[in-house]
C-alpha positions in Angstrom: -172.7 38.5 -62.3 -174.6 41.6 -61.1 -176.2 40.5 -57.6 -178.9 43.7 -58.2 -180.6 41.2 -60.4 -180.7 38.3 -57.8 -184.7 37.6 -57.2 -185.3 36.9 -53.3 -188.9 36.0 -52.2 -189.7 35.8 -48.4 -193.1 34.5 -46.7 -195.5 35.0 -50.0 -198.8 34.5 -48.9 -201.9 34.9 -51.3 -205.8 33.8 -50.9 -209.2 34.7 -52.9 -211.7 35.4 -51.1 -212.6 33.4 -48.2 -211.1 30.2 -49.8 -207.5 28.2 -48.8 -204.6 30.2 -49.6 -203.2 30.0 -53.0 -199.2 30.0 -51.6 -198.3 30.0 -48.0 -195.5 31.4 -46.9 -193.6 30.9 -49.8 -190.1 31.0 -50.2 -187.7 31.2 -53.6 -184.5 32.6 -54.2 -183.3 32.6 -58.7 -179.2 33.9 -58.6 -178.8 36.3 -60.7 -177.9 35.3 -64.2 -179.9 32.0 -63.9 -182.5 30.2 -65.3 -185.1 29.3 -63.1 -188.0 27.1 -63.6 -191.3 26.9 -61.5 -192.4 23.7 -62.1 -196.1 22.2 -60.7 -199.0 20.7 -61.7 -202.5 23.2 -62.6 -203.6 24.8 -59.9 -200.1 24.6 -57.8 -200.3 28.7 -57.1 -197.5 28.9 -60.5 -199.2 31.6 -62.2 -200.1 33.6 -58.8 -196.4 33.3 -58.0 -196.0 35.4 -61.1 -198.6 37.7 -61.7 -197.4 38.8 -57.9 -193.5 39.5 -59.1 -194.7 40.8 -61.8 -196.9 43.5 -59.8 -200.1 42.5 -61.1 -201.3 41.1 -57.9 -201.0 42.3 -54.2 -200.0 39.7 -51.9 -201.9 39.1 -48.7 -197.7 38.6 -46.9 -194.8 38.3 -47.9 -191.8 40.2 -49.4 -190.6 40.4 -53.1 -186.9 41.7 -53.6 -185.5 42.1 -56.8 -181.8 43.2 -55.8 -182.0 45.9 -53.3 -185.3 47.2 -54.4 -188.4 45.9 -52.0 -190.9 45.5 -55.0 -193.5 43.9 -52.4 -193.8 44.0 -48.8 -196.2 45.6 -46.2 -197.6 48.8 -47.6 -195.4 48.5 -50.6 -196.2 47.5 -54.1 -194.3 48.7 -56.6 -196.4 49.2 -59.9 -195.7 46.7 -62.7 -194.0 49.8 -64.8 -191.5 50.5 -62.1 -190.4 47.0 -61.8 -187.9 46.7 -64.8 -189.6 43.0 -65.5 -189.9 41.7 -68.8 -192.2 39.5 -69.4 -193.2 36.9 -72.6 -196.6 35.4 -72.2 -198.2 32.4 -73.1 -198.4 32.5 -77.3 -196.5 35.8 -77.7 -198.9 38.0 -77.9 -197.6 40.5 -80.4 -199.8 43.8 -80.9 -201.6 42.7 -84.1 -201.3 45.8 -86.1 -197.9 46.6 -85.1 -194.3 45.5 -87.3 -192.0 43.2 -85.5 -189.7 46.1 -85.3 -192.1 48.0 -83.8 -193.5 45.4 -81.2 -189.5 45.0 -80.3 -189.2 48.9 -80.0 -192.4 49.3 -78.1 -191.1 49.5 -74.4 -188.1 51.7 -75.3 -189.7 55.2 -74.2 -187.7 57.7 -73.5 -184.8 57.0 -76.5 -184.0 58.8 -79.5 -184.6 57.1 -82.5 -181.5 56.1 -83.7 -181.0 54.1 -80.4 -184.3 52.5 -80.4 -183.5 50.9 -84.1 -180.0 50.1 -82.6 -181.5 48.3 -79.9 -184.5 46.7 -81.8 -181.8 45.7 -84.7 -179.5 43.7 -81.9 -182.4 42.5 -80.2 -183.9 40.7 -83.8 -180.3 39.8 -84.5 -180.0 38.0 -80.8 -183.2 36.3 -81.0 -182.1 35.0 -85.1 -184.4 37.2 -86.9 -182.4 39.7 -88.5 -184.2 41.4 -91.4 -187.8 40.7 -89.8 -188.9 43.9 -88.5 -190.8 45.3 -91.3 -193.1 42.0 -91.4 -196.4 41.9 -89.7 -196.8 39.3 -86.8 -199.5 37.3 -88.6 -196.6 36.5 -91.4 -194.8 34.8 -88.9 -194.5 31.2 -87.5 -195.6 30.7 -83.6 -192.4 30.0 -83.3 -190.9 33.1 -84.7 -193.8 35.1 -82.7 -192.3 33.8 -79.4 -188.9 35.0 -80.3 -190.2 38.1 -81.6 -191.7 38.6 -77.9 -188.4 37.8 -75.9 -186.9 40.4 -77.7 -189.5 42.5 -77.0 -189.1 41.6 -73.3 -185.3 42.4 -73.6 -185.0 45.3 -75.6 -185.4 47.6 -72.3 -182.5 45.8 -70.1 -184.9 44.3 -67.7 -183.4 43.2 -64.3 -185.7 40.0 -64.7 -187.3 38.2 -67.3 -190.8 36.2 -66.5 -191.5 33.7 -69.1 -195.1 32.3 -68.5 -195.9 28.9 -70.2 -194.4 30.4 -73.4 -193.7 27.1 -75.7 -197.5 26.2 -74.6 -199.2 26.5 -78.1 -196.1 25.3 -80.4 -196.2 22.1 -82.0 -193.5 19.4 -80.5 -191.7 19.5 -83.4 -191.0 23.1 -82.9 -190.7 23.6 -79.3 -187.4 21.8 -78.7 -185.4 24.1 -80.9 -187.6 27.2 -80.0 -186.4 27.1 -76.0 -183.3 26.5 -77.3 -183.0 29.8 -79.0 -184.8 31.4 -76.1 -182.1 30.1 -73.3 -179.2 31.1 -75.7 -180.8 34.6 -76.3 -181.3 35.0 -72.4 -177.9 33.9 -71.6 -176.4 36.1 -74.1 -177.6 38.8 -72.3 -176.8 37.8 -68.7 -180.5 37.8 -67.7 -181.9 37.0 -64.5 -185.2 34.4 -66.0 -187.9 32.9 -64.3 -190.0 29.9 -66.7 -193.3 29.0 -65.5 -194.3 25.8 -66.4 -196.1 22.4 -66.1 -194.2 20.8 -68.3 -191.2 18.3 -66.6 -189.1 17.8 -69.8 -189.0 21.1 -70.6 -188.2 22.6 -67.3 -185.2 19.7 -66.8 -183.7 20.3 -69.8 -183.7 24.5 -70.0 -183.5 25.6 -66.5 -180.3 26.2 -64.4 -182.5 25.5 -61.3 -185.9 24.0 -60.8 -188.2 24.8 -57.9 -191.1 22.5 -57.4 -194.4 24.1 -56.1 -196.6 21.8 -54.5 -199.6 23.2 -52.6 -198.1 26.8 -52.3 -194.9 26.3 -51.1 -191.8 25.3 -52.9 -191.1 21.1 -52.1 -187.9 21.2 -53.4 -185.9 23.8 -55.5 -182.1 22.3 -57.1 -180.3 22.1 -60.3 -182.4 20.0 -62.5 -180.1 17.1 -62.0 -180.0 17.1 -58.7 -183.8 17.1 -58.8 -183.9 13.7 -60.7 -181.1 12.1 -59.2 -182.1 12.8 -55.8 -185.4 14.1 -54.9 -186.8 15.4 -51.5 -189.4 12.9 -51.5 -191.5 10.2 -53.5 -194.1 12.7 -54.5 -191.4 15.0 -56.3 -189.5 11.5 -58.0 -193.0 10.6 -59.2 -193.5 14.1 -60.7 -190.1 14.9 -62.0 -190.1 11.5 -63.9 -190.9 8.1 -64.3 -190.1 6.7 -60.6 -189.9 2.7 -59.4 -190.2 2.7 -55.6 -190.0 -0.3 -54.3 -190.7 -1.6 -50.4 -187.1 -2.2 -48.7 -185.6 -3.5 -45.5 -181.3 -2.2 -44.9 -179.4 -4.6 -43.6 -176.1 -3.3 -41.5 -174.3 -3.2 -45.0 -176.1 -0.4 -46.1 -177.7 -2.8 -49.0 -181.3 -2.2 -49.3 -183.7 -5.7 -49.9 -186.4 -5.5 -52.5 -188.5 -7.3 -54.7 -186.0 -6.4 -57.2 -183.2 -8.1 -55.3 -180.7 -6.3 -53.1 -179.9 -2.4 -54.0 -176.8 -0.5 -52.8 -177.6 2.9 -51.7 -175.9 5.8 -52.6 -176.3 7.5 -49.0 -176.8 4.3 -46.5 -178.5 5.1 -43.2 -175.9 4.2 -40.7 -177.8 0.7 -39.6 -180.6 -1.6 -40.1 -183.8 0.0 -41.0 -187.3 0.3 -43.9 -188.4 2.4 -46.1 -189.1 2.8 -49.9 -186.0 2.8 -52.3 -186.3 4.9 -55.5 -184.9 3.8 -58.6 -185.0 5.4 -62.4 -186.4 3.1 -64.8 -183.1 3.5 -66.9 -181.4 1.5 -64.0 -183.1 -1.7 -64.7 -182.1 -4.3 -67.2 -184.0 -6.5 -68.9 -181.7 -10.1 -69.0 -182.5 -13.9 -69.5 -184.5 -15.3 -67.0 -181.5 -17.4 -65.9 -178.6 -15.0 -65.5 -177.0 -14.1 -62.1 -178.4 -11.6 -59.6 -181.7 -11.5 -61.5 -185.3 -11.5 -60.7 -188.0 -12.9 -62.7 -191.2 -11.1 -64.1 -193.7 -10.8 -67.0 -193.8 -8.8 -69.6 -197.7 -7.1 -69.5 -197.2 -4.2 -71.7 -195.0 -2.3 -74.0 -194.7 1.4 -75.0 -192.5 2.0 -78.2 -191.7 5.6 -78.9 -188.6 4.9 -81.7 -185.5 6.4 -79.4 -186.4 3.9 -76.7 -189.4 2.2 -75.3 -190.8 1.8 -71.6 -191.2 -1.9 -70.9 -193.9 -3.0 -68.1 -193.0 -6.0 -65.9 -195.2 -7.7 -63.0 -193.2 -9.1 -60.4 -193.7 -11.6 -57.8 -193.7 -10.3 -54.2 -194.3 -6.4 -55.5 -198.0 -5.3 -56.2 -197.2 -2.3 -58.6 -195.7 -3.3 -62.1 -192.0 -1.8 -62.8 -191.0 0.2 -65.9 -187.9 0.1 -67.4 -186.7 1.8 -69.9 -184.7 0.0 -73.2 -183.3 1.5 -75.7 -182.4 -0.2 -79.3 -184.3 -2.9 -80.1 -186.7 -5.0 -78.2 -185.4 -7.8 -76.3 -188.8 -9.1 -75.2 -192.2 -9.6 -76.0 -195.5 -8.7 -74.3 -196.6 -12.1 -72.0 -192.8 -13.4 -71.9 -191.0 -13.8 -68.8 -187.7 -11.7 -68.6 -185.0 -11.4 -65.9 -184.5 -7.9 -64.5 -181.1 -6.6 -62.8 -180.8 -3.3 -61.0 -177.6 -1.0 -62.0 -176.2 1.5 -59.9 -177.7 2.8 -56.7 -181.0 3.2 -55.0 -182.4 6.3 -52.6 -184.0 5.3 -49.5 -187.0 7.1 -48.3 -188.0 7.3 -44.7 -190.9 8.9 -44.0 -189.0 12.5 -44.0 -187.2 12.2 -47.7 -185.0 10.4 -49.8 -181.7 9.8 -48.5 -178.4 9.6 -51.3 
């Protein structure tokens, strides 16, 4: 992979006005060739982080490298048409009164013709919409509109792709297969991608890396299982997913003791000691109320959503109710007593992070 498409950002700094800064001292490097997701909740400094690689904002510090080019960096900034950045915005926006074909062709100045219908032919044919380009946009689906603006955003060989929110305004039923075709197009091309987004699920299950951006600085950037299995702290398990942390005393062993009964860890601390253990609520198991190495609880609600459902349990000794996730049928009821059993192994948080 071509290491002049590797994204390295150093330091970014960025306030309005008089008020808090926006990121501080930001830090984020996307390999070239990957898929990287910026994942944080609304008002996380996601969209500044962008609109600065992009070049539509100056930062206050802070350097943006895009290979060996300085694109941002004290008395640089590179304007956004000198960056080689493609980017797709939030619900394609297509230029209305333009043909797919032409919207594709649009940033493909300085080509003769025949190469810019080569190039907006392969690009239609990459993104599945061969034989589209003499429609207008408003004759496509949303769907169709997005693809039709990634190829847009590709036709010119960026270095970098910026994809901002872009599945935002598709229906559910669509978006799953949409950033499917998007990450196979992007891949196909060997693009260096970064996904803005606020959405968990869809940053998990696209991205080759996910960076977490909590109060202007990254918290936590990994492949997205690494994220879920073992996150920096409780704030980021909570985010990433459903979380159960659960008060715990570590005996020499390395075996941590909890309301839920005692939970092996996958990285032990080295001696006795407290925290909070994480655990996923797919490692719980719901089991009669006498079976072995169970814990008793009631059932207070239910959540059924067809492929599985999340299952709420009180138990004694622990003040926040546990979820657990079943799939198949329903073993319990809501107001029944269940046994619960924990599978596999638990991360222990001390204070710093989440150990294992």
């Amino acid at each position: 992979m071509n290491d002049t498409n590797e994204l390295h950002i150093e330091g970014l700094t960025k306030s309005y006005g008089a008020g808090e800064p926006v990121l501080r001292e930001l830090g984020l490097t996307v390999p070239a060739g990957a898929l990287t997701a910026v994942l944080g909740p609304s008002g996380c400094g996601k969209t500044t982080l962008l609109r600065i690689v992009a070049g539509f904002l100056r930062a206050d510090a802070g350097t943006v490298r895009l290979g060996d080019r300085l694109l941002s960096g004290p008395g640089v900034h590179l304007p956004p048409e000198r960056r080689r950045i493609g980017i797709v915005p939030q619900e394609g926006a297509l230029f209305p009164h333009l043909t797919v074909a032409r919207n594709v062709a649009f940033g493909l100045t300085g080509t003769d013709r025949a190469e810019r219908r080569r190039r907006t032919e392969e690009m239609l044919e990459l993104v599945g919409l061969a034989g589209y380009g003499d429609r207008m946009p408003h004759e496509l689906s949303g769907g169709q509109q997005q693809r039709v603006a990634l190829a847009r955003a590709l036709a010119p060989k960026p270095q970098l792709v910026l994809l901002d929110e872009p599945f935002n305004a598709l229906d559910s039923a669509l978006r799953t297969g949409v950033r499917s075709d998007v990450r196979a197009a992007l891949c196909a091309t060997g693009a260096t991608a970064v996904l803005v987004t606020h959405d968990q699920q869809e940053a998990l299950s696209t991205a080759d890396l996910v960076a977490v951006v909590r109060d202007g600085q990254v918290a936590q950037c990994a492949s997205p299982q690494d994220l879920y299995r073992r996150p920096a702290d409780p704030w980021i398990a909570e985010f990433v997913g459903d979380a159960v942390l659960l008060p715990a005393t570590v005996d020499s062993y390395g075996t941590a003791r909890t309301a839920l009964g005692p939970v092996p860890l996958a990285t032990p601390p080295g001696g006795p000691s407290a925290g909070t253990v994480l655990l996923r609520p797919e490692q719980l198991r719901l089991t009669d109320t006498d079976s072995e190495g169970t814990v008793r609880g009631t059932v207070t609600d239910i959540c059924y959503y067809g492929h599985d459902a999340m299952v709420t349990v009180t138990v004694e000794g622990h003040d926040t109710p546990v979820g657990i996730r079943v799939a198949g049928p329903l073993p319990v009821s809501q107001g029944e007593e269940t046994g619960i059993r924990v599978v596999g192994e638990g991360s222990l948080h001390r204070g710093g992070g989440l150990r294992g």
